[in-house]
Backbone as a chain_set.jsonl record, in Angstrom:
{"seq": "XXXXXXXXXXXXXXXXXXXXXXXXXXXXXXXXXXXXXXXXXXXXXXXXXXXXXXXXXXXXXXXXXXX", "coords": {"N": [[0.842, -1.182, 0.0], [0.149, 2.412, -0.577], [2.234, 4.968, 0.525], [0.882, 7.735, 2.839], [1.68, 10.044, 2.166], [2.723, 9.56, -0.743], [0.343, 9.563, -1.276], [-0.908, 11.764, -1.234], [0.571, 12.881, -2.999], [0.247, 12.422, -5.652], [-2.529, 13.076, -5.868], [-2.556, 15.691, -5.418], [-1.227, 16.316, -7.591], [-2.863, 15.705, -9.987], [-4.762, 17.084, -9.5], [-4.282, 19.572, -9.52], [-3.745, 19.341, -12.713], [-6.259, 18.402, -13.279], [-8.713, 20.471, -12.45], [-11.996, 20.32, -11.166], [-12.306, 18.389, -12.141], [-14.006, 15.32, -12.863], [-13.05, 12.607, -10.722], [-12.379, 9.773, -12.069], [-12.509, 5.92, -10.329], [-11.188, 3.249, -11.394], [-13.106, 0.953, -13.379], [-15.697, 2.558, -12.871], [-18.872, 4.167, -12.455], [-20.269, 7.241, -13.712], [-19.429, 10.047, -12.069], [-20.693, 11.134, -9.196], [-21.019, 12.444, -6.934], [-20.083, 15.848, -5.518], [-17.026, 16.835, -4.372], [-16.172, 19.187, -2.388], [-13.503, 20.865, -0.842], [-10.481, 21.218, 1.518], [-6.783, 21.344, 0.755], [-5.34, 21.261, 3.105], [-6.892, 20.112, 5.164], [-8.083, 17.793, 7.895], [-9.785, 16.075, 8.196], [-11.131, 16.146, 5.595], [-8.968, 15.277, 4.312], [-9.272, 12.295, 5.688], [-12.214, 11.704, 4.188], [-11.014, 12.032, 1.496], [-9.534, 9.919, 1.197], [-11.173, 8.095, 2.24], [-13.107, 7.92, -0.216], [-11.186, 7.226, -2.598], [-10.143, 4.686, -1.374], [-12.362, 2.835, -1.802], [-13.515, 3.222, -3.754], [-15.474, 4.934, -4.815], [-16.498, 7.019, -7.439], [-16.184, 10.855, -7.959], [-16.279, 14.099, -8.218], [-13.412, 16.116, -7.523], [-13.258, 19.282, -6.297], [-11.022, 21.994, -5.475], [-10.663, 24.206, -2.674], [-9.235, 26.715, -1.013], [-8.919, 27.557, 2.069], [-7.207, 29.615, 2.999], [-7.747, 32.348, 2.529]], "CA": [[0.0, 0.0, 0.0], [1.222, 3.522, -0.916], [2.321, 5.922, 1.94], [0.053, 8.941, 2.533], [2.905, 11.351, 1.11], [2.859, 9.392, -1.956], [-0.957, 9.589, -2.141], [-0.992, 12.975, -1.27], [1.734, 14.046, -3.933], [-0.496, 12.204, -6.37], [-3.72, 13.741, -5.951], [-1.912, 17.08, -5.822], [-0.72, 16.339, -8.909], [-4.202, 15.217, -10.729], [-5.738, 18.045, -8.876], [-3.649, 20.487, -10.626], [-3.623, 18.856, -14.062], [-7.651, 18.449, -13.844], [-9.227, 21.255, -11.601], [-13.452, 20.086, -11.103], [-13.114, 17.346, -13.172], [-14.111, 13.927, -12.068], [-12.165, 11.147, -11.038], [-12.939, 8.386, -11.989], [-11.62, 4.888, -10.09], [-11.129, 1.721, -11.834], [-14.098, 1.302, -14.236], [-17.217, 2.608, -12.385], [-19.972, 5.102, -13.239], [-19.832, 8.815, -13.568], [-19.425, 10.331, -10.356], [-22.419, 11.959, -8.727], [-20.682, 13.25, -5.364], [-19.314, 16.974, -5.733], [-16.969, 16.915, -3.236], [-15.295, 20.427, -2.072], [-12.8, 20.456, -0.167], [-9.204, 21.685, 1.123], [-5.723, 20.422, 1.125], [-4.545, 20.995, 4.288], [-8.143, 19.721, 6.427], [-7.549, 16.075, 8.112], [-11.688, 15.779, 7.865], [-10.558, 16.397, 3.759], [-8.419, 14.096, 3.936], [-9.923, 11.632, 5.593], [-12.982, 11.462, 3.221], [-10.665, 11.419, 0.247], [-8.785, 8.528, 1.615], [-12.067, 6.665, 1.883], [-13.606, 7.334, -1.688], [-10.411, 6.313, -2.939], [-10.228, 3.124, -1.404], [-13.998, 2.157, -1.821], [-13.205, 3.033, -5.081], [-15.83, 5.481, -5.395], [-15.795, 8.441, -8.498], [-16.515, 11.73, -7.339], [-15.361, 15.529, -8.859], [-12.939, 17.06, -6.962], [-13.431, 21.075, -5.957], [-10.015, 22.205, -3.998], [-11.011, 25.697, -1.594], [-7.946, 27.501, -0.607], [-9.846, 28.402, 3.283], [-7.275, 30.45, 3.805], [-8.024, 33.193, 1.819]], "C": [[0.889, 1.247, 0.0], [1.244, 4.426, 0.316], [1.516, 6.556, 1.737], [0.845, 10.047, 2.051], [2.785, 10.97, 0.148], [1.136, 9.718, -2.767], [-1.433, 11.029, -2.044], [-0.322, 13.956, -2.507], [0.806, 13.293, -5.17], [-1.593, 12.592, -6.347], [-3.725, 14.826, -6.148], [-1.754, 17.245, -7.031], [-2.018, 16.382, -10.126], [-4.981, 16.376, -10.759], [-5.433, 19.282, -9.948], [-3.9, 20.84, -11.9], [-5.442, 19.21, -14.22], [-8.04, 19.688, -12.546], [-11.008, 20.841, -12.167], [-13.36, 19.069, -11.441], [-13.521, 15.863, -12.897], [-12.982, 12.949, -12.056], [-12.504, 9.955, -10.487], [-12.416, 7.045, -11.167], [-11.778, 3.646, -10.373], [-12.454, 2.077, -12.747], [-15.723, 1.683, -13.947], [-18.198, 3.934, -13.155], [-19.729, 6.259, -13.157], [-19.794, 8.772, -12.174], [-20.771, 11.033, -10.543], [-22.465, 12.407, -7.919], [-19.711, 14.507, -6.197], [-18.324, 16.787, -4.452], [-16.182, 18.354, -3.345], [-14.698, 19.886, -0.89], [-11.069, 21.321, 0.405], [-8.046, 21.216, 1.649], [-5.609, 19.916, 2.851], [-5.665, 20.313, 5.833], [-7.896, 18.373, 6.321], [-8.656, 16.048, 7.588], [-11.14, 15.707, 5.985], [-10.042, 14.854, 3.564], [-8.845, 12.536, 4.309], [-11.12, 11.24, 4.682], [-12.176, 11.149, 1.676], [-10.212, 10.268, 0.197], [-9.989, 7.193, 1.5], [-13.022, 6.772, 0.494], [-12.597, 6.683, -2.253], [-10.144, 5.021, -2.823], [-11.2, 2.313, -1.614], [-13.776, 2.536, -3.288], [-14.475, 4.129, -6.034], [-16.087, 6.916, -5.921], [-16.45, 9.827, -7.63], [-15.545, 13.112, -8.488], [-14.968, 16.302, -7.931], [-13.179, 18.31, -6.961], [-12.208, 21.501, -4.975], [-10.452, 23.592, -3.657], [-10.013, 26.029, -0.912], [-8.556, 28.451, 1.058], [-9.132, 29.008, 3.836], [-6.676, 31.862, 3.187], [-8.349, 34.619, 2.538]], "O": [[2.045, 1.264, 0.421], [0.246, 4.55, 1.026], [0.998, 6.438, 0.627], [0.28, 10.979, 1.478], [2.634, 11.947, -0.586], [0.776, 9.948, -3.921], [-2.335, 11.418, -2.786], [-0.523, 15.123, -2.843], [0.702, 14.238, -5.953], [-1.916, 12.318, -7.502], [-4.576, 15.329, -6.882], [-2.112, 18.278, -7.597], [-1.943, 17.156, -11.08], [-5.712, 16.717, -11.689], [-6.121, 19.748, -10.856], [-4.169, 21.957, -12.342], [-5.894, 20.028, -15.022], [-7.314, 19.529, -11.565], [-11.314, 21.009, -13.347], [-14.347, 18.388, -11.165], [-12.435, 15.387, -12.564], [-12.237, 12.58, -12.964], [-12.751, 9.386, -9.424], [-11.239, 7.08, -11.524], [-12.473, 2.916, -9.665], [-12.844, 3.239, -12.869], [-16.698, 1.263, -14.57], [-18.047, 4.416, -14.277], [-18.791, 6.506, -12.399], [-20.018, 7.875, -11.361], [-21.528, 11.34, -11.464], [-23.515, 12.948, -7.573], [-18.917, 14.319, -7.119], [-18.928, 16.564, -3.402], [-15.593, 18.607, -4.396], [-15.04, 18.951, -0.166], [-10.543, 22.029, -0.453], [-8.023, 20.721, 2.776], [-5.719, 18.868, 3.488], [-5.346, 20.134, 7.009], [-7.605, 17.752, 5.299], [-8.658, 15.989, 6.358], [-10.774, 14.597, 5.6], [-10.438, 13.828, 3.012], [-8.796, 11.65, 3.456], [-10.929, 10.079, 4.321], [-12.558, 10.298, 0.873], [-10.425, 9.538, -0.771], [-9.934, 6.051, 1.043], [-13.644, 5.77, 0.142], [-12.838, 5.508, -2.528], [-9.937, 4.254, -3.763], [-11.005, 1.097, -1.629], [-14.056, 1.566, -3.993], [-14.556, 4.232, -7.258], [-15.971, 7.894, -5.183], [-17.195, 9.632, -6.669], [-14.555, 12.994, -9.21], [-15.726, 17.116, -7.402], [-13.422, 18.59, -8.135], [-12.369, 21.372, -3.761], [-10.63, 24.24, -4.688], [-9.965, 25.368, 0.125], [-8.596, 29.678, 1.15], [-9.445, 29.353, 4.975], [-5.543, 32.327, 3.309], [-8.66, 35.597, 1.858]]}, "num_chains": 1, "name": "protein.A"}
């Protein structure tokens, strides 16, 4: 299993590349969860940690809260 630095520097990365756009995991259905969200919140991270492993799609939104 991949560290959380590695899955963090990968989602960063995706996040970047796609800003809103869904991601998909493995071959499932559109997404249908918006999720918002922002880097640095555990609560954040926790929830991304578990669509990812449940495997299910969703469209990222990152919120910069400290604006």
């Amino acid at each position: 299993m991949a560290s959380i630095a590695n899955f963090e520097a990968l989602f960063h990365a995706a996040n970047r590349r796609f800003p809103g756009q869904p991601i998909q995991v493995r071959d499932s259905a559109p997404a249908t969860i918006h999720f918002y969200h922002a880097a640095n919140s555990i609560c954040s991270q926790k929830v991304r940690t578990v669509l990812l492993e449940t495997g299910q799609p969703f469209v990222s939104h990152t919120l910069d809260i400290f604006k």
